[in-house]
DOROMI-257045 format. One record per residue: residue in one letter; x negated, y negated, z of N, C-alpha, C in turn. Coordinates in steps of 0.001 Angstrom, whole numbers, plus 500000, padded with zeros to 6 digits. Each point is the difference from the previous one (the first is absolute). Layout:
BEGIN
(site A,(X,Y,Z),(X,Y,Z),(X,Y,Z)) ...
This chain:
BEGIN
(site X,(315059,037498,883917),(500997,499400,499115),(501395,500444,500439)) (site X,(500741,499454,499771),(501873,500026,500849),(500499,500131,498378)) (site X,(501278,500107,500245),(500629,500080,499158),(499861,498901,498493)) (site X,(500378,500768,499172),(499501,498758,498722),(500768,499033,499846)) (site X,(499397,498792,499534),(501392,498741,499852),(499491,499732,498138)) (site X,(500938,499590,499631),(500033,499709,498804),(498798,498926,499577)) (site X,(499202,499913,498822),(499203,499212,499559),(499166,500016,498817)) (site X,(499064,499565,499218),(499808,499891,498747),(498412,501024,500124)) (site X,(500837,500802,498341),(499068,501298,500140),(498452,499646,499407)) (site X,(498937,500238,500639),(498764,499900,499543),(499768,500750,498387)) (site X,(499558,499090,498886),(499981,500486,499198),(499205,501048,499433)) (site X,(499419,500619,501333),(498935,500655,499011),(501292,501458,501031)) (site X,(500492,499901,500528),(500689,500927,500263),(501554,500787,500153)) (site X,(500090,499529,498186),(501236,500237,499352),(500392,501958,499838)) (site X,(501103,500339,499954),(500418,500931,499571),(498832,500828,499056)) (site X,(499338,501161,499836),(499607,500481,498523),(500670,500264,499376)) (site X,(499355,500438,498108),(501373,500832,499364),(501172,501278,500674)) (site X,(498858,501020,500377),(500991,500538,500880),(499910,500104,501171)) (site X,(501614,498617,500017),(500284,499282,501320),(500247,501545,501623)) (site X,(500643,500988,499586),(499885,500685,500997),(500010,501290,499565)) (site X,(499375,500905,501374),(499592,501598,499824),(500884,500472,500800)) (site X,(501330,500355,499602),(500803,500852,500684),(500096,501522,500333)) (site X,(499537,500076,501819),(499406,501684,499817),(501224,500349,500742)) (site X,(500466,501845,499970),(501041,500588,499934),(499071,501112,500783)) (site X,(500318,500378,501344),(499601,501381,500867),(501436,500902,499397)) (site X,(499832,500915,499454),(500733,501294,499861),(499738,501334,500813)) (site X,(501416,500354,500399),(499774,501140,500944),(501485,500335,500013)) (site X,(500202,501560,498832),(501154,500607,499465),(501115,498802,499777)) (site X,(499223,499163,498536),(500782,499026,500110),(500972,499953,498653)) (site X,(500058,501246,499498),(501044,500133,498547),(501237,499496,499953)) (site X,(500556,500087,501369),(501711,499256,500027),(499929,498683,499847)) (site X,(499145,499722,500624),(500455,498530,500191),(499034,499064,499231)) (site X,(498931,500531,499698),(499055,499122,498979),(500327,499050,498294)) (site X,(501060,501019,499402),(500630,499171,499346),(500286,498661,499493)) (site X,(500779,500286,501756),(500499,498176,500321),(498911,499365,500067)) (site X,(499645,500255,501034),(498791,499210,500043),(499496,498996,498593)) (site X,(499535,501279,499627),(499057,499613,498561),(501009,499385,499103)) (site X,(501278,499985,499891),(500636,498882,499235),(500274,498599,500644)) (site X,(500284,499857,501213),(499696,499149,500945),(498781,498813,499777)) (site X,(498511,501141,499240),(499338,498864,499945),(499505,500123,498470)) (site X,(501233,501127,499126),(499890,499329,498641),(500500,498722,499806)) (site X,(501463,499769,500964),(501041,498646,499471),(499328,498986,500164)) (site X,(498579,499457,500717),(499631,498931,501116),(499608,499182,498389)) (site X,(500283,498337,500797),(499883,498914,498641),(498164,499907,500064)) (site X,(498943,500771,500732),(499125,499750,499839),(499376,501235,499675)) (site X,(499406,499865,498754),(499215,501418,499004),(498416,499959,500346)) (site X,(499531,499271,500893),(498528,499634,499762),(499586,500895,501326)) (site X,(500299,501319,499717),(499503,501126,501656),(499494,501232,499402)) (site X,(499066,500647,500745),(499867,501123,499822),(500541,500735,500854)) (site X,(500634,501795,499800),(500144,500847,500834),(498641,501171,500855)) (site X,(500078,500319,501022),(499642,501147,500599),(500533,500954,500655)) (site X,(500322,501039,499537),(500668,500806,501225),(499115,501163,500306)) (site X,(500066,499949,501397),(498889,501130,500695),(501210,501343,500685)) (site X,(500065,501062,499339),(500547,500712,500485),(499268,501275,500742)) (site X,(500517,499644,501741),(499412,500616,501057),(500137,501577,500217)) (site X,(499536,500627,498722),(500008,501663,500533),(501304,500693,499783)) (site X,(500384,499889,499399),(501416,500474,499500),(499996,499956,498183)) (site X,(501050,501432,499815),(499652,500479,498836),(501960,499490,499587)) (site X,(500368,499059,499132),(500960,499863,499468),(500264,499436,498901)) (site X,(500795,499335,499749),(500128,499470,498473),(499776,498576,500202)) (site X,(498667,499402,501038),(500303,498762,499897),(498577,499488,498892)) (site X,(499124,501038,499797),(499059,499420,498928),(500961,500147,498747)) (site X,(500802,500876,499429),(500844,499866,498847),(501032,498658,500104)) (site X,(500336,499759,500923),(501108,498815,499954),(498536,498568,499693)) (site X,(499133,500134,501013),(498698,498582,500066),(499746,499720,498363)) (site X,(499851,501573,499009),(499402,499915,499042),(500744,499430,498798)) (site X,(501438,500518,500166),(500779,499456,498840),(500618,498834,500198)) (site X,(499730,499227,501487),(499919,498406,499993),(499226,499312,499732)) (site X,(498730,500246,499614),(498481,499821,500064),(500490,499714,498126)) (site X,(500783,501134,498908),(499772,500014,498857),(501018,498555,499684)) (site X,(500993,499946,500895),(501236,499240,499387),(499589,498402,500350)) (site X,(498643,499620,500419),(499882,499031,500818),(498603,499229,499085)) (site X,(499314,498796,500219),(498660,499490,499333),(499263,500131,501498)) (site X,(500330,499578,500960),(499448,500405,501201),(498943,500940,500332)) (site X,(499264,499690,500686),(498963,501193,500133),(500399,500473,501171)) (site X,(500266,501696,499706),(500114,500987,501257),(499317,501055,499967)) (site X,(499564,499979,501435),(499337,501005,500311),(500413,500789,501520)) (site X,(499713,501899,499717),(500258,500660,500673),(499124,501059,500606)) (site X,(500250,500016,501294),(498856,500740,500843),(500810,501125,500872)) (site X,(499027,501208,500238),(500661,500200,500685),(498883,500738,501105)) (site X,(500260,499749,501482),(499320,501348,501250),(500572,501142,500027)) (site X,(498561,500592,499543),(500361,501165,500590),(501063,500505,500909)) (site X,(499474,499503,501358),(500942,500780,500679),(500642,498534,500830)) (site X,(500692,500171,501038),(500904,498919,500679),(498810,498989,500311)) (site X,(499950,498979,500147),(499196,498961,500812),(500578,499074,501251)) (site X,(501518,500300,499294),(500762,498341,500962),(500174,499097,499119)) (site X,(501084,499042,500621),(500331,498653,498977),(498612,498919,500543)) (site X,(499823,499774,500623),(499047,499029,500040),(498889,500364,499496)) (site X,(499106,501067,500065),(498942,500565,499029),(500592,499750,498581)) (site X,(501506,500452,499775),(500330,499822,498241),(500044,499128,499888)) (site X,(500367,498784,500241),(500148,498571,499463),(498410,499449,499803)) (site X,(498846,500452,501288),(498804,499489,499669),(499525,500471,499040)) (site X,(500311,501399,499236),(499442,500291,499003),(500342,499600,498840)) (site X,(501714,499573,500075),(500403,499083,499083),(499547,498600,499926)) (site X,(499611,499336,501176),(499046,498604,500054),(498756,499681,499235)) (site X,(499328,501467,500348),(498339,499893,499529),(500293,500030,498491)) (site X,(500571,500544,499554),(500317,499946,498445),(500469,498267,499007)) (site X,(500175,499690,500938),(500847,498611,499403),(499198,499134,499728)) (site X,(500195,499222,498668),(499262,498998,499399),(500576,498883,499695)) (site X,(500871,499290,500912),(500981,498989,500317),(499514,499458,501823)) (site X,(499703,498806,499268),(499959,498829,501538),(500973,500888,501256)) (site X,(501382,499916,499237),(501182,500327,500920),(500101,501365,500027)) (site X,(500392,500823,501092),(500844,501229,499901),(500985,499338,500796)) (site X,(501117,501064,499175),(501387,499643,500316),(500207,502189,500413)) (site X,(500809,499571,500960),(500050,501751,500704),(501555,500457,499838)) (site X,(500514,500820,499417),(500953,500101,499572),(500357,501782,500255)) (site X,(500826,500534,501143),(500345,501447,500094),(500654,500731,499402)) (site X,(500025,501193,499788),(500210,500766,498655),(501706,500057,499765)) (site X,(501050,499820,501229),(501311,499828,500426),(500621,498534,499811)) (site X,(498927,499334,500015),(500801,498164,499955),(500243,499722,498486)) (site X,(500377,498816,500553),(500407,498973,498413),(499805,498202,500836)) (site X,(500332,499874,498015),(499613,498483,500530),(500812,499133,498611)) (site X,(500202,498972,500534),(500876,499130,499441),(499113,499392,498794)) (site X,(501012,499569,498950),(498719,500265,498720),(498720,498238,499957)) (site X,(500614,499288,500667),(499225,498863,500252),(498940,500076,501549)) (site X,(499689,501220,500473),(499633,500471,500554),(498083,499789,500179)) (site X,(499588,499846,498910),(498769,499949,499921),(499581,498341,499404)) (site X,(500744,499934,499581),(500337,498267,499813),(500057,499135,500533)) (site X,(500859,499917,501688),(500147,499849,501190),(498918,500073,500574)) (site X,(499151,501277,499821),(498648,499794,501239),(499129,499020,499140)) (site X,(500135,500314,498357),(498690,498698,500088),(500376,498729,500107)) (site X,(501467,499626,499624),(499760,498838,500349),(499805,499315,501260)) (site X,(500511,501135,501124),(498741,499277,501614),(499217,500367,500102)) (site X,(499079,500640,498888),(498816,499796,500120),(499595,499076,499617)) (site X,(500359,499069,498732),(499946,499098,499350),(500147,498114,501331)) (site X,(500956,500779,500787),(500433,498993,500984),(499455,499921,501009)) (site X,(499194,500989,500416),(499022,500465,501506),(498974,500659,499353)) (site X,(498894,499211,499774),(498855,500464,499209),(499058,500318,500835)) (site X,(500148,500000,501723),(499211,500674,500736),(500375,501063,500807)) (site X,(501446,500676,499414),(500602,500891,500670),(499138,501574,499223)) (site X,(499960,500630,500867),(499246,501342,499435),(500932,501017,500125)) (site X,(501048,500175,501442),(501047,501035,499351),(501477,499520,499435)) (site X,(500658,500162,499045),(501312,499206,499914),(501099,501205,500401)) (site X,(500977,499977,500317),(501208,500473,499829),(501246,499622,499842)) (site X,(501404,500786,499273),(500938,499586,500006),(501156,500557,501220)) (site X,(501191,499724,499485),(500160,500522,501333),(501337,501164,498969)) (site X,(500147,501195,501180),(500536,500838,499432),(501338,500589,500399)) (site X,(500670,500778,499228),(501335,500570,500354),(499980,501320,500100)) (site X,(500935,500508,501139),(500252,501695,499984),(500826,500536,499730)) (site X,(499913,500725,499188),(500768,500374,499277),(500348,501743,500365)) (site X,(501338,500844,499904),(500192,501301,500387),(499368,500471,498638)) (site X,(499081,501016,500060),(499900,500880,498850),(501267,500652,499555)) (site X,(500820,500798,500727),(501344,500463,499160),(500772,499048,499655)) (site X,(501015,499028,500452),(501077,498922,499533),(499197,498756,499699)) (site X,(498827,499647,499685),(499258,499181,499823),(500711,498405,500750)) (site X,(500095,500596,500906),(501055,498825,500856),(498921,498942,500666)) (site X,(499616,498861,500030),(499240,499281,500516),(500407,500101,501990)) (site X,(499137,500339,500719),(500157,499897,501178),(499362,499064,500786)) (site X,(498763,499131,499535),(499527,498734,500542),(499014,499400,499598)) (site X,(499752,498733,500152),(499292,499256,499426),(498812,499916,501301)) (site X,(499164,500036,499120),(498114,500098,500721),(499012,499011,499570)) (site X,(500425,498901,500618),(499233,498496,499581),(500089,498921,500850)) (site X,(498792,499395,500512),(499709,499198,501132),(500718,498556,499829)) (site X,(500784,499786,501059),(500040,499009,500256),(499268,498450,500049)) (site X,(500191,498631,499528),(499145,499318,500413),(499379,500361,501316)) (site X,(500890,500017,500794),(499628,500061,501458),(498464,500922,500468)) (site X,(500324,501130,499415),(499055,501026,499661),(498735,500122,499121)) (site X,(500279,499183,498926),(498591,499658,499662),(499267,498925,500387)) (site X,(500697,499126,500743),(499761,498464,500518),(499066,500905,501632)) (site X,(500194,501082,500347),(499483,500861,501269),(498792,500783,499688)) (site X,(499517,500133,498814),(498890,500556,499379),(499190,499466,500707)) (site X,(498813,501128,500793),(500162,501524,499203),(500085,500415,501495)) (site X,(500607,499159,501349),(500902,500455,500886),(501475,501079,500192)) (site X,(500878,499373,498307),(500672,501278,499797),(499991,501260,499268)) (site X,(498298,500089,499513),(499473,500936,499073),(499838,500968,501205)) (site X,(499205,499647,501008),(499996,500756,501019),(500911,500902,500779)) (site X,(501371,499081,500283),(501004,500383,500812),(500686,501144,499042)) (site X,(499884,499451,498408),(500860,501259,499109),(501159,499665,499526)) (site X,(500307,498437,500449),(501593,499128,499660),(499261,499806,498465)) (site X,(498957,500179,499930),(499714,499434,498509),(499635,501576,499300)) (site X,(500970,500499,498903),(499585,501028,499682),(500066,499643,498448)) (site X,(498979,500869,499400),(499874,499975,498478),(499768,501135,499598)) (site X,(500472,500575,498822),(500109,500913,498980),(498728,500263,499503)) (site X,(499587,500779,499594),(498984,500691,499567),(500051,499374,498226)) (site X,(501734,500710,499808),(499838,499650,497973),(500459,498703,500182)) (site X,(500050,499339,501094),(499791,498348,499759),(498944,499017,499771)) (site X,(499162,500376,500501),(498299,499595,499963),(499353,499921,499256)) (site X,(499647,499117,499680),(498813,499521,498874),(498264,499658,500565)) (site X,(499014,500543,500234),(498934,499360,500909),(499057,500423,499067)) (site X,(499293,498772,500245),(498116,500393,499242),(499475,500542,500157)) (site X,(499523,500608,499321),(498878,501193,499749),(498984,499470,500972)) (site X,(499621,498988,500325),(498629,499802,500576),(500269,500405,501472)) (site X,(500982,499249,500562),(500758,500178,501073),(500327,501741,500840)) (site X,(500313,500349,498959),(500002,501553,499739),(498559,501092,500578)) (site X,(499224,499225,499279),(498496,499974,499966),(499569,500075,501844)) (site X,(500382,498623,499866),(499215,499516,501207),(500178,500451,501176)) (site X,(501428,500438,500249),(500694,500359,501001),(499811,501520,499868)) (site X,(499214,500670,499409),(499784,501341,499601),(501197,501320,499356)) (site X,(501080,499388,499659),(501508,500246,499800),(500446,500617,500624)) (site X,(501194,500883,499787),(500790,500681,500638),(499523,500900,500710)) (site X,(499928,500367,501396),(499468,501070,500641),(500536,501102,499896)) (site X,(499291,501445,499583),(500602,500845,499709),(500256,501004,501102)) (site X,(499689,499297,501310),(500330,500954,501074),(501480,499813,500276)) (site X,(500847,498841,499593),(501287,499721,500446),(500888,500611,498828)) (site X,(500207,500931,500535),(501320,501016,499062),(501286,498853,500473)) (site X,(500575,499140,500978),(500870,499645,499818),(499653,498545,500512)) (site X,(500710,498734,499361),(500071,499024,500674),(498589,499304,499219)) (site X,(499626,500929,499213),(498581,499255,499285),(500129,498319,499350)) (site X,(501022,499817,499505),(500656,498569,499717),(499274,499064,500892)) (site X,(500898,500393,501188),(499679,498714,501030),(499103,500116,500822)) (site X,(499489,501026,499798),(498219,500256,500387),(499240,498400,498988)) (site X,(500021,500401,498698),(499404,499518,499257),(500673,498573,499906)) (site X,(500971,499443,499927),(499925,499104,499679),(499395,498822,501683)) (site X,(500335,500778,501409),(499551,499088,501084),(498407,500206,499723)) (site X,(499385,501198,499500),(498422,499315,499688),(499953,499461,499283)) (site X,(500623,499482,498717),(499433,498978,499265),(500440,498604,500578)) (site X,(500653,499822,501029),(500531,499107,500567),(498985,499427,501320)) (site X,(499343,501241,500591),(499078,499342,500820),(499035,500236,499102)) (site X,(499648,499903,498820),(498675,499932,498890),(500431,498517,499601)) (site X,(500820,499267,500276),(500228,498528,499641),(500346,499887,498695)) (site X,(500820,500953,499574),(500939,499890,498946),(500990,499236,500032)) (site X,(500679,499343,498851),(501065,498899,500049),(500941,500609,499161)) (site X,(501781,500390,500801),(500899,500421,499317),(500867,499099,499229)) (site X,(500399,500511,499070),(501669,499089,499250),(500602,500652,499894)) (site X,(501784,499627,500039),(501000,500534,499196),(500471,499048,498994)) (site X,(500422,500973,499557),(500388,499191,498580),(501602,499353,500326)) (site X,(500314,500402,500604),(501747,499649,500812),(500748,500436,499116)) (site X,(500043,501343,499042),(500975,500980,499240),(499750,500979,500364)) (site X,(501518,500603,500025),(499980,501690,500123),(499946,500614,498876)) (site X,(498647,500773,499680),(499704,499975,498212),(499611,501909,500597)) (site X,(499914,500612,501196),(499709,501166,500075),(501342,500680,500472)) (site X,(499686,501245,498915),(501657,501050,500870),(499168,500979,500877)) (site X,(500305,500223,501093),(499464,501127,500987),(500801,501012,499985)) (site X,(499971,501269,499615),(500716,501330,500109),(500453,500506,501225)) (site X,(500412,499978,500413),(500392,501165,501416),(500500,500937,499985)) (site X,(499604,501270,500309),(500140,501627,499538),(499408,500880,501445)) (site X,(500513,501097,500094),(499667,500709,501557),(498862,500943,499493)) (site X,(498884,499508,498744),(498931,500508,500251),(498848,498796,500576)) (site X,(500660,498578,500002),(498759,499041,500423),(499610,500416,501414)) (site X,(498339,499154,499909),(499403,500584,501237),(500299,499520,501140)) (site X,(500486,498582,499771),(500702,499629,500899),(501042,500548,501246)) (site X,(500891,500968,499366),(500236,500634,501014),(499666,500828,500935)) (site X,(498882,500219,499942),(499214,500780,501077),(499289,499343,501122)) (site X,(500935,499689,500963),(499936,499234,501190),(498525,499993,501271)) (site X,(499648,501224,499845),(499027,500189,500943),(498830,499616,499436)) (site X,(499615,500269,498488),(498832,499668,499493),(499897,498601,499884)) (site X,(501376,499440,500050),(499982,498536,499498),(499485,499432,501229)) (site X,(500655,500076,501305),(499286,499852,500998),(498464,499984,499940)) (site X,(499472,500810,500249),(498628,500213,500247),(499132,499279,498634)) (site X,(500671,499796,499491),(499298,498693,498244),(500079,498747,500799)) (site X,(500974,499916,500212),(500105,498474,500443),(499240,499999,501663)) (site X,(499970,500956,501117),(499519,499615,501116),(497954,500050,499553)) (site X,(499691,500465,499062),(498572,500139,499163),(499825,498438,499363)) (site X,(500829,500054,499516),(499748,498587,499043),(500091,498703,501509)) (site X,(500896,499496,500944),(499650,499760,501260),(498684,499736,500662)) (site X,(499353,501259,499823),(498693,500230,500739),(499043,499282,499098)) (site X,(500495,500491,498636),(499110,498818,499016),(499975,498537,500234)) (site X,(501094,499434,500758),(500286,498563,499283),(499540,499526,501433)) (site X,(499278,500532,501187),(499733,499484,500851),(499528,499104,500414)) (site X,(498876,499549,499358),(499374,499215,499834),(500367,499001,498829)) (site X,(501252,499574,499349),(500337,499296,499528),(500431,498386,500761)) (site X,(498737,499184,499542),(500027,499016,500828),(500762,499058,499665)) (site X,(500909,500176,498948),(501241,499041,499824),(500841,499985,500244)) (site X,(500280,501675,501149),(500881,500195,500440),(500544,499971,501467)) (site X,(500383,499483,501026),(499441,499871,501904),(499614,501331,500268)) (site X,(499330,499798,500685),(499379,501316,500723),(501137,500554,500603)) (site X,(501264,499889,500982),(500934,500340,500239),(500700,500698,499203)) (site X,(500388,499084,498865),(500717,500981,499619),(499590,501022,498788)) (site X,(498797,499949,499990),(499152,501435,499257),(500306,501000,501260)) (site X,(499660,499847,501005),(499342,500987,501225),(501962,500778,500871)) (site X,(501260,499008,499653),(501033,500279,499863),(499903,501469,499271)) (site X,(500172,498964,498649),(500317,501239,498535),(498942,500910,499866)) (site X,(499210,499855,500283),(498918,501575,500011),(500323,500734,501112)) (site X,(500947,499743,501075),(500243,500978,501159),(501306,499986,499669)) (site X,(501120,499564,499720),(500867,500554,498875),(500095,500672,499274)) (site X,(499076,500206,499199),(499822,500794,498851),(499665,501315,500636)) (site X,(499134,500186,500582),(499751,501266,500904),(500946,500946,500734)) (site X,(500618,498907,501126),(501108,499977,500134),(500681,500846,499512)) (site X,(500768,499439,498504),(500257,501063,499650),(499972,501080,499377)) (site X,(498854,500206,499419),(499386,501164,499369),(500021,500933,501661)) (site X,(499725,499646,500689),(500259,501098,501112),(500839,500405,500306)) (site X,(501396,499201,500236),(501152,500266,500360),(500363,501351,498737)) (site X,(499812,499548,498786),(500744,500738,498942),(499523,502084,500469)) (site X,(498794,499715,500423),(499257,501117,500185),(499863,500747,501017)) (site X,(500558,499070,501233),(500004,500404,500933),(500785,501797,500710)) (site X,(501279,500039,499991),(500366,501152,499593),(499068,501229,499784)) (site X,(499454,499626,498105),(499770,501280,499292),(498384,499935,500796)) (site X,(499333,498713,500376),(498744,500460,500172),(499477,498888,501055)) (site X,(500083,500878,501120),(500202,498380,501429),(498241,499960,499689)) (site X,(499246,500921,500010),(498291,499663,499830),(499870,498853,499072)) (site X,(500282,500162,498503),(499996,498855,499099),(500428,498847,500482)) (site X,(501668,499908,500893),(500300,498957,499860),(499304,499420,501605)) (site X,(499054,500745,500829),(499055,499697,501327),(498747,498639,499211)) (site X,(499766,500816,498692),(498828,499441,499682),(500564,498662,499041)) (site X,(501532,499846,499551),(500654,499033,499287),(500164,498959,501155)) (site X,(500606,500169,501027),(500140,499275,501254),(498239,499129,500498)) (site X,(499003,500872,499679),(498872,499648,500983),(499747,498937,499063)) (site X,(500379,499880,498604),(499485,498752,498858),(500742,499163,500201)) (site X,(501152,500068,500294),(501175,498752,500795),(499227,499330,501004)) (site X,(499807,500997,501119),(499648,499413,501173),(498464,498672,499428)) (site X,(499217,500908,499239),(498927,499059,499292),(500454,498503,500169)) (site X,(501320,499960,499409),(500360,498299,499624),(501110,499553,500847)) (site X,(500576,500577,500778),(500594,499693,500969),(500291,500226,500933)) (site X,(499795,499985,501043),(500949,501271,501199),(501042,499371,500208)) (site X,(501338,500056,499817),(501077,499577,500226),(500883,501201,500681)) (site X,(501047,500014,500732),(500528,500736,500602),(500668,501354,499125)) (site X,(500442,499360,498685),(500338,501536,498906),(498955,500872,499907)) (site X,(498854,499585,499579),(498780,500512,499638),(499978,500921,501294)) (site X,(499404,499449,501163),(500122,500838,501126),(500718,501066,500419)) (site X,(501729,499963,499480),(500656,500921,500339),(500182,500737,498940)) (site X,(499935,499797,498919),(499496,501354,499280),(498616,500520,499627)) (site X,(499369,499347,500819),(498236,500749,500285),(500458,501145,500870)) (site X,(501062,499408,500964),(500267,501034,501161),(500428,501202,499387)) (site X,(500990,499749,499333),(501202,500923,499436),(499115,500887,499376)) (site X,(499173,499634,499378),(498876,501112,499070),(498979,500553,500690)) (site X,(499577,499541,501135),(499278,501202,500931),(500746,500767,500497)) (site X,(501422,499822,500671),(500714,500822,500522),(500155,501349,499065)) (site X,(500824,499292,498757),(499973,500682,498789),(498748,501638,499620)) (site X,(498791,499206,499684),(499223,500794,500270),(499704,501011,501127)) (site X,(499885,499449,501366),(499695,500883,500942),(501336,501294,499930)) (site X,(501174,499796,499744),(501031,500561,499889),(499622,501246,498923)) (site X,(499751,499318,498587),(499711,500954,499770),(499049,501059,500178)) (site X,(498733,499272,500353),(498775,500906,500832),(500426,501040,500580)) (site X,(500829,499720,501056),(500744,501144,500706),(500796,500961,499440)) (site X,(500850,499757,498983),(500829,500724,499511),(498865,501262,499280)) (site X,(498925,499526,499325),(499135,500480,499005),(499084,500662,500792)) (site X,(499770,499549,501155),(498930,500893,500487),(498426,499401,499949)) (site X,(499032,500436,500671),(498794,499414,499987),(499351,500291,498951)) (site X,(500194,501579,499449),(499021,500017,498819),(500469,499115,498527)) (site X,(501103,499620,500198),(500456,498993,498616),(499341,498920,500185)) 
């Protein structure tokens, strides 16, 4: 299935009463949870339940969950792990809990515009064979709350589905997303080995699982930006995305070229970044390049990292 086009919804597969299960991964999320949670008190649609799974951390975010839980008719509920798991383990544990067709995924730092949940159903209402929806979103500075850019596909870009899902010109928000539970299901959810980049892990498998996306064509999500997101941690992000690559290899909707490109790209540069602190790592980052391409870069920093190594051999001595 390609992207969803608008059309008339099968009646036996309308909205339920409660139209969506909005789950919340927490992890030391007392500052900023607040917002959040008024964010999706203001929304013109009351027909949701809450979950928030808080990942191993001891703060005031079950006291803040609880006295929104009293001020609300909504049903909320709160969990918490033991110890750390990861965001993608927390959100699945916030998934398995949900008793709504839809989860809608919403991070403990965002916000959302109060017609926000309103917006996704009505393309759901309009693309009744779309299984993930999203809106499109804004970034916003956490200190001057200054908007710094807008994060929402182009016709052009969704008209390229799921060619620019691949490349990454098509990016979507996490608290933008609305996707079915079954979907969720099927695709086995979020993998909890990807500490970073788990997003677009998950959403290109539900994409080669023959899932059908929508946007709703509003910017109804606020995205936070703050110098604790994980995002900034460049090297791990690398090695998420040259992993997720190796996954999509065999994605036959995509040319074999240019999978076998971007998976020796991706390597690429997870080696380069490493190269320096650890020419062995980045010997064995290079040899997964070479896998999908031998192109002349690849080659010369295969070189650069044996040299690298033997260099240090010497410096260290035989018994190291």
């Amino acid at each position: 299935m390609r992207f969803a086009t608008r059309g008339p919804r099968p009646a036996s597969d309308s909205l339920n009463p409660l139209a969506f299960s909005i789950c919340i991964p927490a992890f030391h999320a007392e500052r900023y949870l607040p917002a959040t949670l008024a964010s999706l008190r203001a929304q013109t649609r009351a027909d949701w339940e809450l979950i928030v799974i808080e990942d191993g951390t001891e703060d005031r975010t079950e006291e803040i969950v609880t006295e929104f839980g009293r001020q609300g008719r909504q049903p909320v509920t709160f969990f918490r792990h033991p110890e750390n798991r990861g965001l993608p383990a927390t959100r699945n544990t916030g998934i398995a809990l949900a008793r709504s067709t839809w989860i809608v995924l919403l991070d403990n730092d965002d916000l959302w515009m109060p017609d926000h949940l309103a917006s996704l159903a009505a393309c759901a209402e309009r693309c009744p064979g779309a299984e993930l929806i999203h809106a499109g979103s804004l970034l916003f500075d956490s200190e001057s709350g200054r908007e710094l850019e807008v994060r929402a596909p182009s016709p052009a870009v969704t008209a390229a589905y799921p060619r620019s899902l691949f490349l990454g010109t098509y990016c979507i928000q996490p608290s933008s997303v609305m996707l079915r539970k079954s979907l969720w299901t099927r695709v086995g959810g979020f993998d909890a080995h990807f500490r970073y980049a788990e997003d677009r892990e998950m959403w290109m498998r539900c994409a080669q699982a023959g899932a059908a996306f929508a946007y709703t064509g509003e910017n109804t999500c606020r995205y936070r930006k703050h110098p604790e997101s994980l995002s900034t941690h460049a090297s791990h992000m690398a090695m998420a995305c040259a992993l997720i690559f190796d996954r999509a290899a065999q994605w036959r909707e995509i040319p074999p070229r240019l999978r076998r490109i971007h998976a020796a790209e991706g390597w690429l540069s997870v080696g380069r970044i490493v190269l320096r602190r650890d020419p062995r790592a980045a010997r064995s980052h290079f040899a997964r390049a070479r896998f999908y391409r031998m192109s002349p870069r690849v080659l010369v920093y295969s070189a650069a990292a044996l040299v690298l190594c033997l260099s240090r051999r010497l410096r260290l001595g035989p018994s190291r």
